[in-house]
C-alpha positions in Angstrom: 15.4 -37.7 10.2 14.7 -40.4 12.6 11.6 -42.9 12.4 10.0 -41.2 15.1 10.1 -37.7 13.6 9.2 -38.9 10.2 6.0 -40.5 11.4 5.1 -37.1 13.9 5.9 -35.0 10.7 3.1 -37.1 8.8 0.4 -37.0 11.4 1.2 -33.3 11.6 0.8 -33.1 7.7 -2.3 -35.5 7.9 -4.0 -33.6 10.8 -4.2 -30.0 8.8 -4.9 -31.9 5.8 -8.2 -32.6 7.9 -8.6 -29.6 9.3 -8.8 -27.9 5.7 -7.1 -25.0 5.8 -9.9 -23.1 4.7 -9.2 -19.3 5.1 -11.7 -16.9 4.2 -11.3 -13.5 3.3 -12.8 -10.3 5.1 -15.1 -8.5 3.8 -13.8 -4.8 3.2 -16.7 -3.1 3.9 -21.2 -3.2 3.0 -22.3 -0.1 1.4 -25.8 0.5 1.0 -27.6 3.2 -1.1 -31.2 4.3 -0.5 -33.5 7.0 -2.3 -34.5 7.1 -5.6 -35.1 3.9 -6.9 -34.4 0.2 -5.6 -31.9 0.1 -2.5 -28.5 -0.8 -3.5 -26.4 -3.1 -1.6 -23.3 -4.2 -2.2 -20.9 -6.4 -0.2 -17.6 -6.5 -1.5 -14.9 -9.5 0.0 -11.4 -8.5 0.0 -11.1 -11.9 -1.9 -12.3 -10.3 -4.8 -16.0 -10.8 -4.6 -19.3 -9.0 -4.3 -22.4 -10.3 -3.3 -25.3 -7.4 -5.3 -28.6 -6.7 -3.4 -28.1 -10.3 -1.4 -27.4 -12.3 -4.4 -25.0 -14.8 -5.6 -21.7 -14.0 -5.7 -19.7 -12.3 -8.6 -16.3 -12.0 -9.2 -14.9 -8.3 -8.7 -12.5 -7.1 -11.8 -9.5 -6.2 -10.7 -9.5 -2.9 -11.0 -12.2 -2.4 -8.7 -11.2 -4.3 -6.5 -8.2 -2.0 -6.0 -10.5 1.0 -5.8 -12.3 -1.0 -3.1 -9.1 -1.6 -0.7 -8.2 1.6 -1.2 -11.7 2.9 -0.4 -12.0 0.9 2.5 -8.5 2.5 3.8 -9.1 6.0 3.1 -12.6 5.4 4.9 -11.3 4.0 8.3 -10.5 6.9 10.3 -14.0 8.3 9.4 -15.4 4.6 10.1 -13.4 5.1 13.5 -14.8 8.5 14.1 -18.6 7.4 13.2 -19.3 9.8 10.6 -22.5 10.9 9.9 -23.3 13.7 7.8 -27.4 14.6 7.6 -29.4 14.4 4.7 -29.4 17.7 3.3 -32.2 19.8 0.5 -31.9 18.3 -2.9 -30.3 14.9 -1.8 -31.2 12.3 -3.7 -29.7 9.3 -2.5 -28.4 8.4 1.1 -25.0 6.0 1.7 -24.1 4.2 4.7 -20.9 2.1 4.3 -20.2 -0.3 7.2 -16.4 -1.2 7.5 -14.5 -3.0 10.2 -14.3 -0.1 12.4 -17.4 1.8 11.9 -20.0 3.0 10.2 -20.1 6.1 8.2 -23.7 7.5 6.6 -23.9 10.3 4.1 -26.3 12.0 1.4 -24.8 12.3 -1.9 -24.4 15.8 -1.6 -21.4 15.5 0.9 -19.4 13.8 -1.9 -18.8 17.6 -3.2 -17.0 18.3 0.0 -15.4 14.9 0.6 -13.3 13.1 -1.9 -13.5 9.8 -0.6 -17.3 10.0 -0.4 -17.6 10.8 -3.8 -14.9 7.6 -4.6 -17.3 5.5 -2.8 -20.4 6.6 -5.1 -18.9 6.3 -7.9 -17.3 3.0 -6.9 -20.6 1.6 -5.9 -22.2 3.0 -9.6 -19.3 0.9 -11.2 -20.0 -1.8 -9.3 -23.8 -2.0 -9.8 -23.1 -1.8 -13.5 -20.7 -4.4 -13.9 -20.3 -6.8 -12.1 -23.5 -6.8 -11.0 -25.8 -5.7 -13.9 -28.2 -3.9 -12.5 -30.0 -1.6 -14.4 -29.7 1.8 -13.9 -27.0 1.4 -11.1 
């Protein structure tokens, strides 16, 4: 390597050095529960973080985290097709999930026709539990 290129390579390496490199992760998707009780909200990072009802950040076991990428995939073509199912009689809680490419909204009574909607509730009772702590879930 010449001089010339050795000195270009370093001001290379120093100029991203500078810039930082900082790459954040997407989020995969903010679900939202209403109803009965307080209002849920959860934000989960694909980096392996949720941030519970607004507040600090917690770190997402890994297991969940899985169920949340996967969630977040088997959710995108109804995110795609904004899917909205109407509260319905004896609905006690109402979900709306916002993902990259949509938004879907559903009472928890779809979950009985839908498998990925009932995923997502249970997912967000998990996650309300631990990591975040929140009583009752």
């Amino acid at each position: 390597m010449s001089p010339a290129a050795g000195v270009l390579a370093l001001a290379a390496a120093l100029v991203c050095a500078a810039c930082g490199l900082s790459v954040q992760a997407p989020d995969l998707f903010l679900l939202t529960r209403t109803g009965a009780g307080r209002t849920l909200t959860l934000l989960v990072n694909d980096s392996g973080t949720v941030a519970c009802n607004g507040g600090s950040v917690q770190t997402l076991p890994d297991p969940l985290l899985l169920q949340a990428r996967d969630l977040a995939t088997s959710l995108d073509a109804d995110a795609k097709a904004r899917l909205r199912i109407p509260q319905a009689p004896g609905s006690v809680y109402r979900y709306t999930i916002k993902l990259q490419n949509g938004t879907i909204a559903f009472p928890d009574t779809a979950a009985g026709r839908h498998k990925e909607l009932a995923q997502a509730e249970l997912l967000a009772l998990q996650i309300a539990q631990n990591p975040c702590k929140l009583p009752n879930g």
